[in-house]
C-alpha positions as a Markdown table, in Angstrom:
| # | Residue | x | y | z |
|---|---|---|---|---|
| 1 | Unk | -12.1 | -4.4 | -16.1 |
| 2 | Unk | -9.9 | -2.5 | -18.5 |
| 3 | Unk | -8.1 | 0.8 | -17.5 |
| 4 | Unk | -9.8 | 4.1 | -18.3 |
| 5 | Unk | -7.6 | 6.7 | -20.6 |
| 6 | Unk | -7.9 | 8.8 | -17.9 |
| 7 | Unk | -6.8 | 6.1 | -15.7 |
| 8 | Unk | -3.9 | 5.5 | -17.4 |
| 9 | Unk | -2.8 | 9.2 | -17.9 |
| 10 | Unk | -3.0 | 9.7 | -14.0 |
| 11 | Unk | -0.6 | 6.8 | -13.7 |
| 12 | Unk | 1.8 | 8.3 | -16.0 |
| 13 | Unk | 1.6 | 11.4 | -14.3 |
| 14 | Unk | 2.2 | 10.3 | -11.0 |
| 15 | Unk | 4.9 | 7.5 | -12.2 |
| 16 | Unk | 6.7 | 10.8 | -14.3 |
| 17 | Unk | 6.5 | 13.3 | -11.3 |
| 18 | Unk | 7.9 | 10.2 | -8.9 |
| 19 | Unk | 10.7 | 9.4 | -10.9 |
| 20 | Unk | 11.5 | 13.3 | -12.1 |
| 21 | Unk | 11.8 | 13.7 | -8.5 |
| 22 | Unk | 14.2 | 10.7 | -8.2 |
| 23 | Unk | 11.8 | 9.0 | -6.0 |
| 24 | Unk | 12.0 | 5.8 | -8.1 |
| 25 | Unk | 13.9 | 4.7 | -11.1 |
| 26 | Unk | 12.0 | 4.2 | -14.9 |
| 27 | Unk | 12.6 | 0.7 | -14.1 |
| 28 | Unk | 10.3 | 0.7 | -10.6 |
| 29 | Unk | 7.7 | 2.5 | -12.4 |
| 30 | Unk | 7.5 | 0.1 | -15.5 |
| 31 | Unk | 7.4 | -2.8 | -12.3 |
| 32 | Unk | 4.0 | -2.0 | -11.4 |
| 33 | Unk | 1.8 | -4.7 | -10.5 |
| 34 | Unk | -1.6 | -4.5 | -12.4 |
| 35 | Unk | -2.7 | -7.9 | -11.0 |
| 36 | Unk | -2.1 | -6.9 | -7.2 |
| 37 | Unk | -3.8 | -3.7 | -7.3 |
| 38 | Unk | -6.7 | -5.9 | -9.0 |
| 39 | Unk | -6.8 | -8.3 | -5.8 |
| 40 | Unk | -10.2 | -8.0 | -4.2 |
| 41 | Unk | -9.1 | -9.6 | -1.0 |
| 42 | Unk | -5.9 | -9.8 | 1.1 |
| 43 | Unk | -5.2 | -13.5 | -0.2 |
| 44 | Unk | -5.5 | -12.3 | -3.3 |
| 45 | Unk | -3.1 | -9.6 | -2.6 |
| 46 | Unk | -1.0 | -12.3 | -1.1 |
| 47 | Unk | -1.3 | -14.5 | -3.8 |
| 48 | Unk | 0.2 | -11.7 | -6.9 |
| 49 | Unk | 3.3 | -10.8 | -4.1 |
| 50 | Unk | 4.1 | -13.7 | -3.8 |
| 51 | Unk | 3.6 | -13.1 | 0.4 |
| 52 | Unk | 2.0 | -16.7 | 1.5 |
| 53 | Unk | 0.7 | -16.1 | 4.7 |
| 54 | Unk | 2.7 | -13.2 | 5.9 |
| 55 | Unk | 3.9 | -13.6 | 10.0 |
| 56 | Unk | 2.7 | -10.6 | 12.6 |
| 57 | Unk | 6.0 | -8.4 | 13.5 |
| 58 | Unk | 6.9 | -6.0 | 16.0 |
| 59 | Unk | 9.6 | -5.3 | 14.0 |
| 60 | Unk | 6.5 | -2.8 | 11.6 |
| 61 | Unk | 5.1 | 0.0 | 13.1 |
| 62 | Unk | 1.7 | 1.0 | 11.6 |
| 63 | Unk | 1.2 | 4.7 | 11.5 |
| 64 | Unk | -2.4 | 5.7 | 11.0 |
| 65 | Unk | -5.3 | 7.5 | 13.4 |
| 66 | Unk | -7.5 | 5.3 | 14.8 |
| 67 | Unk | -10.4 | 7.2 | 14.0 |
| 68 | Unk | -10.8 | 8.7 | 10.4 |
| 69 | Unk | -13.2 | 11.4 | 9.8 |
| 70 | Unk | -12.9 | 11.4 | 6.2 |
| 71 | Unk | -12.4 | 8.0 | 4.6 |
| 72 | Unk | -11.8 | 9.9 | 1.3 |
| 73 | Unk | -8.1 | 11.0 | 3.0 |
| 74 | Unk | -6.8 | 9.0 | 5.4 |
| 75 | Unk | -2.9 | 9.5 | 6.5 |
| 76 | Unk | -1.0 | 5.8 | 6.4 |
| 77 | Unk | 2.6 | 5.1 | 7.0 |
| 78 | Unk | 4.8 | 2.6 | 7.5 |
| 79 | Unk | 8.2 | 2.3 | 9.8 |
| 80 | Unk | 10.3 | -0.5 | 10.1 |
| 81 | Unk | 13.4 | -1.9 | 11.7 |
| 82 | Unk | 13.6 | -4.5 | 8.9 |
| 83 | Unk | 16.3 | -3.9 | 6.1 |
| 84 | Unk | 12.7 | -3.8 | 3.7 |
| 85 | Unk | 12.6 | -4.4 | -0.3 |
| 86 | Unk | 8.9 | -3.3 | -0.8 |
| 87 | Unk | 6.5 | -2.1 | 1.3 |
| 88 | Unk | 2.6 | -2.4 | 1.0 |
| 89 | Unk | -0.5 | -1.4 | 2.6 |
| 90 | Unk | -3.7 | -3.1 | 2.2 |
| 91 | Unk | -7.4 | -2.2 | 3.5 |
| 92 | Unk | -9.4 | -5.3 | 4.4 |
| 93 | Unk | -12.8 | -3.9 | 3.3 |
| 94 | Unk | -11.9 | -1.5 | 0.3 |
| 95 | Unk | -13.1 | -2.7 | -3.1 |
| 96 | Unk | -9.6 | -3.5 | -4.1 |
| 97 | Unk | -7.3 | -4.3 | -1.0 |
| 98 | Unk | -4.2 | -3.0 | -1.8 |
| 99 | Unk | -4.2 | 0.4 | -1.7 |
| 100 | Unk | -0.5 | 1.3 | -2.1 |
| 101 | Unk | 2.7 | -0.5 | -3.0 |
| 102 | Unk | 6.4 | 0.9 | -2.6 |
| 103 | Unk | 9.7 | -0.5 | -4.0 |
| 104 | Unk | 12.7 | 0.4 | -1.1 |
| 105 | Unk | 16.1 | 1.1 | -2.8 |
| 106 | Unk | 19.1 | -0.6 | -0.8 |
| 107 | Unk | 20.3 | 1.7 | 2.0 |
| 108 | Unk | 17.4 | 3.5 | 1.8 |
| 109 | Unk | 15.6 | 4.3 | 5.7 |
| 110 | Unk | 12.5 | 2.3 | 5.5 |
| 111 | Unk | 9.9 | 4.3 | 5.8 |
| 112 | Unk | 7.1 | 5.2 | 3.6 |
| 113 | Unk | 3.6 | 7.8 | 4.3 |
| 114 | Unk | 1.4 | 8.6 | 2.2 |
| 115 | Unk | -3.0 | 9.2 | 2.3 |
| 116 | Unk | -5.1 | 6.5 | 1.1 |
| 117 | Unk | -9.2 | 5.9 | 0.3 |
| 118 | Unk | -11.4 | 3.8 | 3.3 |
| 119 | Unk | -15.2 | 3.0 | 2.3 |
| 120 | Unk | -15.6 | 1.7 | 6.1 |
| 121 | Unk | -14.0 | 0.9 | 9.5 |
| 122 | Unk | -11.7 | -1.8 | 8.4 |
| 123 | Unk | -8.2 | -3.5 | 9.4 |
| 124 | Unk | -4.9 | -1.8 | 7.8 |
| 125 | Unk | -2.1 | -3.8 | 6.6 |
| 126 | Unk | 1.4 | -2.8 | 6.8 |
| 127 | Unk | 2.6 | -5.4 | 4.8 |
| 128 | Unk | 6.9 | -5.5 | 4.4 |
| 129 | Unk | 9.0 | -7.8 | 2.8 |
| 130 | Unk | 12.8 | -8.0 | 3.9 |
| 131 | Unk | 15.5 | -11.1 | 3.3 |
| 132 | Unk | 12.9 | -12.0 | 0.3 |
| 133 | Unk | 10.1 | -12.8 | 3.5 |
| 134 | Unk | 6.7 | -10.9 | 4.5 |
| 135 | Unk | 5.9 | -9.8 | 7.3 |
| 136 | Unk | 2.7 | -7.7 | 8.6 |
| 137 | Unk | 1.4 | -5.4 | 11.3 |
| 138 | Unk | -2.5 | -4.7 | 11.4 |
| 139 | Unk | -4.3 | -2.0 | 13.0 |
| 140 | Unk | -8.1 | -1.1 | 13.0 |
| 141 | Unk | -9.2 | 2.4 | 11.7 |
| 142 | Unk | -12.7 | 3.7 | 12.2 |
| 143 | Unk | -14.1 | 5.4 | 9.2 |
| 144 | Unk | -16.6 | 7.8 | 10.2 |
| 145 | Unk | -17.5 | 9.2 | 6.5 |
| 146 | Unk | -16.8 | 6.8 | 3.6 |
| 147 | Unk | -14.2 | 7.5 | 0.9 |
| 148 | Unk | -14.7 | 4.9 | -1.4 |
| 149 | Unk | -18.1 | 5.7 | -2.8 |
| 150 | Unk | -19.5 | 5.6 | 0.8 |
């Protein structure tokens, strides 16, 4: 499926406001992974990162509600104790799964937030790599009105 113009102007946007606010480099903004945001299912997802099979940690803390009562907003963050390179977060039942990815400068504090689209209840995925391995932490979030066309 090929990008939308208006696809790609949103991109720009957002990738120009990020790095105007020094938020990420012109560098992280040309790394952005087309076939990973493609990935219609966590192994897919997992595949593109290169992430195997990613090992639970208590070392992630998942920050989202655990019911949502608009899909079309719901707040998602990640915190970890890890010294992380990227952070992700997928949604098990959206139409793509991964619905955010975030490139962590060294000595930055790892922590990320941001709002995402749920079409249903589903499992979130914090996914983090650090030391060039993935780790995950999963929590359920109840969707009571759909965001993703739902």
């Amino acid at each position: 499926m090929d990008m939308q113009r208006r696809d790609v102007m949103k991109y720009s946007a957002i990738f120009g406001l990020m790095a105007s606010a020094g938020l990420i480099t012109p560098a992280q903004a040309q790394e952005w992974n087309k076939a990973a945001f493609e990935g219609k299912t966590l192994d897919d997802v997992f595949k593109v990162l290169g992430a195997g099979k990613p090992e639970n940690s208590a070392a992630i803390t998942m920050i989202a509600p655990d019911i949502a009562e608009n899909g079309a907003v719901v707040p998602v963050g990640i915190n970890t104790t890890l010294k992380a390179q990227q952070m992700a977060i997928l949604v098990d039942k959206n139409p793509s799964a991964l619905a955010a990815q975030f490139f962590i400068p060294a000595g930055t504090e790892p922590f990320v937030t941001t709002r995402i689209k749920m079409g249903q209840t589903s499992n979130v995925y914090a996914l983090v790599k650090a030391d060039n391995k993935w780790s995950v932490a999963v929590k359920e979030v109840k969707v009571t009105l759909g965001g993703c066309g739902g």
